[in-house]
C-alpha positions in Angstrom: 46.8 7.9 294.8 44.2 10.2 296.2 43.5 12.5 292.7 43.3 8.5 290.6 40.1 7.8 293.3 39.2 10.9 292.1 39.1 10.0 288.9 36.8 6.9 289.1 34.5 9.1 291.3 34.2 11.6 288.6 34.0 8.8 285.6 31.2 7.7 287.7 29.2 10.7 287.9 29.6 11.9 284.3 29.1 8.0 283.3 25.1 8.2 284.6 24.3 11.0 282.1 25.4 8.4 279.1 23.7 5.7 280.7 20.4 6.8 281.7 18.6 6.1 278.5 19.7 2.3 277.9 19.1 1.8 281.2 15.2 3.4 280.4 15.1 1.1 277.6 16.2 -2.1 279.2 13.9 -1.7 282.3 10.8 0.6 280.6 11.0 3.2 283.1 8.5 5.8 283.3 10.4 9.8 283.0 10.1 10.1 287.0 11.7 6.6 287.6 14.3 7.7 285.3 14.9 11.2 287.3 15.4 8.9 290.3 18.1 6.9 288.9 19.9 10.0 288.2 19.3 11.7 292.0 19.8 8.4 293.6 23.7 8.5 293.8 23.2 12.3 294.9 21.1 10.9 297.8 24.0 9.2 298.9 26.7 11.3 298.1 24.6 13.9 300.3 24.7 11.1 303.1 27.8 10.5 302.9 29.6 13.7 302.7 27.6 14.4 305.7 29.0 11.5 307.6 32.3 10.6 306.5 34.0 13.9 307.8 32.9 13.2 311.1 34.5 10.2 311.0 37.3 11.1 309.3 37.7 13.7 312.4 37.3 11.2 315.0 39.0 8.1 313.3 40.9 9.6 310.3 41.4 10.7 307.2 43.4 7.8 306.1 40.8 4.8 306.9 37.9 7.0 305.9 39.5 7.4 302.7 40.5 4.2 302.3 36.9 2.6 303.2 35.0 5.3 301.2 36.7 3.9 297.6 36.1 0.5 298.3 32.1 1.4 299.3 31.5 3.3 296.0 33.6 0.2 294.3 31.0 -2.1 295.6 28.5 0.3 294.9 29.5 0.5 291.0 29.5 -3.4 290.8 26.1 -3.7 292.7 24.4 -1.1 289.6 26.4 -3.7 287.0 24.4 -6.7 288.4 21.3 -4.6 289.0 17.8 -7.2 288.2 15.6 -4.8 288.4 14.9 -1.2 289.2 14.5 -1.2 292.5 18.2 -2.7 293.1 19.4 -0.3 290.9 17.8 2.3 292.7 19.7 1.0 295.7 23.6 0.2 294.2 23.5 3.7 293.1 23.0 5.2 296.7 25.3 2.9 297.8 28.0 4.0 295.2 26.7 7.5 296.3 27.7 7.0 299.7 31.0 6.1 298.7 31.7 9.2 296.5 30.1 11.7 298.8 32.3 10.7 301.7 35.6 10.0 299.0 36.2 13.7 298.1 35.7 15.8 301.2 37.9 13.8 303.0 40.7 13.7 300.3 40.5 17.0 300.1 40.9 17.5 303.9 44.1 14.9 304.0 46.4 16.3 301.1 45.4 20.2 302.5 47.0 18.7 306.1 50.4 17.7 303.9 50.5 20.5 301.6 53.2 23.4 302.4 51.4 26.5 302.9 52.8 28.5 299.5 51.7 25.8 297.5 48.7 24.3 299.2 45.8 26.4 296.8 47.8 25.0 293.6 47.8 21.0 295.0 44.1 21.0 296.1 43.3 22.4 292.6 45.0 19.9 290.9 44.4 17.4 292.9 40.5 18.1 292.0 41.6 17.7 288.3 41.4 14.6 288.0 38.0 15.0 288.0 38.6 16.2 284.5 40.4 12.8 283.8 37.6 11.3 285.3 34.8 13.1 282.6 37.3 12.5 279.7 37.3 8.2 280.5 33.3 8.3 281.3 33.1 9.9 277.5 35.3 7.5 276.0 33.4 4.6 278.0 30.2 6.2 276.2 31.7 6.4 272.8 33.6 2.8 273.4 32.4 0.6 276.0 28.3 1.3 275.8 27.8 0.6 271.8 29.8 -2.5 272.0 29.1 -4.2 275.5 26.3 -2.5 276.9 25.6 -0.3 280.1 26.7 -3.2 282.7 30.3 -3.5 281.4 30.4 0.4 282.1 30.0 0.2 285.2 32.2 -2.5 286.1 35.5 -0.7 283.9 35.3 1.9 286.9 34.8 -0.7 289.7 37.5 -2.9 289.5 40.4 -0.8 289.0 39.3 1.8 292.0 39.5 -1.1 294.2 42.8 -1.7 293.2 43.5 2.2 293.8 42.0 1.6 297.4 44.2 -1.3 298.2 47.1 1.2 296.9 46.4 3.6 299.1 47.5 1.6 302.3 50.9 2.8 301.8 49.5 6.5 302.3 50.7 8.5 304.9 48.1 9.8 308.2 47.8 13.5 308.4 50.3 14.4 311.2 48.0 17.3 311.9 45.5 14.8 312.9 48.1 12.9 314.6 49.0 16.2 316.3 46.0 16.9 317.9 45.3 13.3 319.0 48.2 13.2 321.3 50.2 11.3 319.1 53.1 13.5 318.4 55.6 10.6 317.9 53.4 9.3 315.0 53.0 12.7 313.7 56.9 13.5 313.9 57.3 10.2 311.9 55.2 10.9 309.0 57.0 14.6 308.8 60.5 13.1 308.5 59.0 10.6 306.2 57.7 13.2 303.4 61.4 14.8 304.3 63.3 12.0 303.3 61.5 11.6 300.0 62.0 15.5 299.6 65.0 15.1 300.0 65.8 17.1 303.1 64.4 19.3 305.7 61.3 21.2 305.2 61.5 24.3 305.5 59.4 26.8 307.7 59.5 30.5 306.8 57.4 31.4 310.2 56.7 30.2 313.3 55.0 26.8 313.8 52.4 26.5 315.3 51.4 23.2 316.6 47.4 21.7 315.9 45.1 22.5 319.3 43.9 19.6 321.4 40.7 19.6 320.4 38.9 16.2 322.5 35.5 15.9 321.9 33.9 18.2 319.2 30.2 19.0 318.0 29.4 19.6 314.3 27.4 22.3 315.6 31.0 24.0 316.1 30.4 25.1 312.6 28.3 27.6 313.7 29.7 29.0 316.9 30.4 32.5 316.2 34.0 32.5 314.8 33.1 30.0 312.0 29.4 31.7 311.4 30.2 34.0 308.7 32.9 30.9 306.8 30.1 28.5 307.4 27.3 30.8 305.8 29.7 31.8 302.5 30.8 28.1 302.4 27.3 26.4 302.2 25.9 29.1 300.0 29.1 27.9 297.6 28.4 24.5 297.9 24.8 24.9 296.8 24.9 27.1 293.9 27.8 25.6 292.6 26.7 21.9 292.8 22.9 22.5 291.4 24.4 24.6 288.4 26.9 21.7 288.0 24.4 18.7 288.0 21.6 20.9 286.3 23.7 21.8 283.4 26.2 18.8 282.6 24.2 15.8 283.3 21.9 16.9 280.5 24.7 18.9 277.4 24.0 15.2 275.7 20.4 15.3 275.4 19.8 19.0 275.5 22.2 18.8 271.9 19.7 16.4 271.4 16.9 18.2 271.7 18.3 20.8 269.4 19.0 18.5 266.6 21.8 16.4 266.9 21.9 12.8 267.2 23.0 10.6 270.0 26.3 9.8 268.6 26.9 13.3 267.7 26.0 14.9 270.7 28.1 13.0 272.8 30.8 13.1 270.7 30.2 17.0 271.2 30.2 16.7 274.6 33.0 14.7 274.9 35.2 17.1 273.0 33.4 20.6 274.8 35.4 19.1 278.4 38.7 18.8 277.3 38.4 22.5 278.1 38.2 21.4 282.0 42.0 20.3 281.9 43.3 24.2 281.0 40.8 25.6 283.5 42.2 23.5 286.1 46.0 24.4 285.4 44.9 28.2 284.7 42.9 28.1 288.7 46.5 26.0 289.9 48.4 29.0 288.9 46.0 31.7 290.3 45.5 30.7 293.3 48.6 30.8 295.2 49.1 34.3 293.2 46.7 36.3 292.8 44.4 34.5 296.1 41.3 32.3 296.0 39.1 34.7 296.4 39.4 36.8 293.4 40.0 33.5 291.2 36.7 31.9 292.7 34.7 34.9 291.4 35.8 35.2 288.3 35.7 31.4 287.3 32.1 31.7 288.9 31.0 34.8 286.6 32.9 33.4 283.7 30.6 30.0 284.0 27.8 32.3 284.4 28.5 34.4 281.5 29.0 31.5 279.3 26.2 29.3 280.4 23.8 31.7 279.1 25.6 31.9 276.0 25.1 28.6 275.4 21.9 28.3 276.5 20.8 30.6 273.7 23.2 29.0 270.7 22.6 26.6 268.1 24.6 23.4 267.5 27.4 24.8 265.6 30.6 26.7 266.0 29.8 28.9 268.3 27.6 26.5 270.4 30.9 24.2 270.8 33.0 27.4 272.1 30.4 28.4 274.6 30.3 24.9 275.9 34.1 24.6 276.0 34.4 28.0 278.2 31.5 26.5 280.0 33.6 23.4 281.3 36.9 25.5 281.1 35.1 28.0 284.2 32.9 25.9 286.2 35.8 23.6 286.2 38.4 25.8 287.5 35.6 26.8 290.1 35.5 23.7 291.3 39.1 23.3 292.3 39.1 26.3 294.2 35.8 25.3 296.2 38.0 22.1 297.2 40.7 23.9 298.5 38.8 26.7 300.1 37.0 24.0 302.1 38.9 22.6 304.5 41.3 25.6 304.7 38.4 27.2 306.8 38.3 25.2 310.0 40.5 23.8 313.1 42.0 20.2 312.5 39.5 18.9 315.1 36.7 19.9 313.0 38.2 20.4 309.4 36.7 17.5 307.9 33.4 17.7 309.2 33.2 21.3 308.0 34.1 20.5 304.7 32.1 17.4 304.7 29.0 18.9 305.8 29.5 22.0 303.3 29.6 19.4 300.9 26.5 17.9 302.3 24.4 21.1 301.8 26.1 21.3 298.2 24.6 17.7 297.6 21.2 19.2 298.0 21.7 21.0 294.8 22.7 17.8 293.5 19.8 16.4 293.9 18.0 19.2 292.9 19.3 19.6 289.7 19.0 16.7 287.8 15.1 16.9 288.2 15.3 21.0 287.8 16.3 20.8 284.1 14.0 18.3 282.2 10.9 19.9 284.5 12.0 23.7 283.5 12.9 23.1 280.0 9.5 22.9 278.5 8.1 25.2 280.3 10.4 28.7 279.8 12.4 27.0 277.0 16.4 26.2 277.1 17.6 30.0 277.1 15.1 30.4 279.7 16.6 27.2 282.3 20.4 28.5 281.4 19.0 32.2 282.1 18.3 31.0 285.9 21.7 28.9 286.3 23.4 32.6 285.5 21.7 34.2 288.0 22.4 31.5 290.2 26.0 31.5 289.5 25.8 35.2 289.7 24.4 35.5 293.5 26.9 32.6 294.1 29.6 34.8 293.0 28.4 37.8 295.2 28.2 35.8 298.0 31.6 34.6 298.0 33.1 38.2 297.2 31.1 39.7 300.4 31.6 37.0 302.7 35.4 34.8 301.8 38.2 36.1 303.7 41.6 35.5 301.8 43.7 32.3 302.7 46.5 32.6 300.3 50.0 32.4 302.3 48.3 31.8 305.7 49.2 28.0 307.5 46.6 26.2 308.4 46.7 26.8 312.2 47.1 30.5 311.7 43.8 30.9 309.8 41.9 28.7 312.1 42.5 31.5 314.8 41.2 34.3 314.8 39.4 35.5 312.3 40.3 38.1 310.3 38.4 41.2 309.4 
């Protein structure tokens, strides 16, 4: 239930890249109105990453999550029935909203149920369904868009994640929320509820250690001095990762373009590039309860680095296709290890804010990016703009090597204390 939400979310995303130039054509948009139609939703996803944590810490996870599908459902409908630009302009922050506050707090809920060994592995493929996600948004592009037009897109991701949201009542609180709210009989009730569909006790090879009572927090928490250096290597993460992200993949289709292809072709080149995103998520499952997240993280960051310039300096053939396959495969994998990192990092009283405002700063990039390409491009050339997204990558990569401290093994409560060396 919470990886299918997911998958709309990312369908979403991927969908505006596809979409952008009917939707030029339909309304006559000047090139800077169309750059706003593809930050818009990043506006909103900055908002509400920002916002939902702290709700989902003071309310939540399992209403925020519920009411953050059903906002970006409403949003997706909203840009279907769009009359002019101007509306459109504010659907998509309103399906921005949604998404921003969907996956931080997802993230933060299935972390709170997931067994220590395995936790690493179920975040990551949990955040595979974004792959899903980018596979249905390029069939919607080679299906959906030449036969029925932009509007029905949007409306083939609406309806059925409203569906998924009135699913997801039967989904469980996190009893670490419960916990440390007081309400240990609620808490105890959900635990021997995953046990009885486990089929029996679960087991505890240490010590528990039960949630603090946390009572009133501040976001500014983030930055007290125990969570400084996390904080610092997290938002640095965030950034680099989601402007390399947005600045690169929004735009494969029309940089192809550019370089000789036609529409149909390039899409269908693009299409085919990220089924490479499904093996890079299963290969970053497997590492990351083994060999530890931070040591996956920094290769799957210097392998997109590495092959982003590579394809920023190939053709459209052969070679172009592998370099854009290893692109998705990397950045991919990346990406599922930045979602379980997140909200591994914090207390329970503050883990979804913390993850939610990393995400925040990440959305910066986000906005960033899809105006950093089209701007850059003419000026120092495609080889030039991928040239900067590897450096990027690469200072991301440092960061997180100098800074991450290693999670694998630890419980939740046990790497919220004190911080290791």
């Amino acid at each position: 239930m919470s990886g299918i939400g997911w998958l709309f979310d990312a369908m979403d995303v991927i969908l505006i890249s596809f979409l952008l130039a009917p939707i030029t054509r339909e309304f006559g948009l000047a090139p800077t109105q169309t750059g706003l139609i593809a930050s818009a939703g990043f506006v909103g996803m900055f908002l509400g990453a920002a916002v939902s944590g702290r709700l989902a810490d003071r309310y939540g996870r399992r209403v925020v999550f519920q009411a953050t599908l059903v906002l970006f459902s409403v949003g997706a409908l909203l840009s279907a029935a769009a009359p002019t630009f101007e509306t459109l302009l504010a659907a998509r922050v309103v399906a921005g909203l949604g998404l921003g506050g969907e996956l931080p707090v997802v993230a933060t809920l299935v972390s709170e149920l997931s067994p220590r060994a395995a936790r690493g592995r179920m975040i990551v493929l949990l955040e595979s369904f974004w792959a899903y996600g980018t596979l249905a948004a390029g069939l919607i592009a080679i299906g959906v868009i030449p036969a029925y037009g932009w509007r029905w897109a949007f409306v083939v991701g609406a309806v059925p994640a409203l569906y998924v949201a009135y699913l997801r009542r039967a989904l469980p609180e996190s009893p670490r929320f419960l916990a440390e709210r007081g309400r240990t009989a609620e808490a105890d009730a959900v635990v021997r509820r995953v046990e009885r569909a486990g089929g029996g006790a679960l087991l505890t090879l240490a010590p528990a250690v039960p949630p603090a009572r946390g009572g009133r927090t501040r976001a500014g928490e983030l930055l007290a001095p125990a969570y400084r250096r996390r904080t610092a290597m997290l938002w640095i993460l965030w950034f680099g990762i989601t402007l390399s992200y947005y600045g690169i993949f929004l735009y494969v289709p029309s940089l192809l373009v550019a370089r000789g292809l036609s529409e149909v072709r390039s899409n269908e080149f693009f299409f085919l590039s990220t089924l490479a995103q499904v093996p890079g998520y299963f290969s970053a499952a497997w590492l990351v309860d083994r060999w530890g997240r931070r040591p996956t993280l920094v290769t799957y960051l210097v392998g997109t680095a590495v092959a982003a310039v590579l394809f920023g300096n190939a053709g459209t053939g052969t070679l172009a296709f592998v370099w854009a396959a290893l692109l998705s495969f990397f950045n991919l994998g990346a990406w599922g290890i930045v979602y379980a990192y997140s909200p591994e990092l914090y207390p329970t009283q503050v883990r979804a804010t913390g993850a939610g405002v990393a995400a925040a700063v990440g959305r910066v990039g986000g906005i960033i990016g899809p105006f950093l390409t089209p701007v850059l491009v003419p000026l120092i050339a495609q080889s030039g703009v991928f040239a900067l997204f590897m450096a990027l990558l690469l200072v991301t990569a440092a960061a997180v090597w100098l800074l991450a401290e290693e999670t694998k093994g630890r419980s939740l409560e046990e790497i919220a204390g004190p911080v290791a060396a």
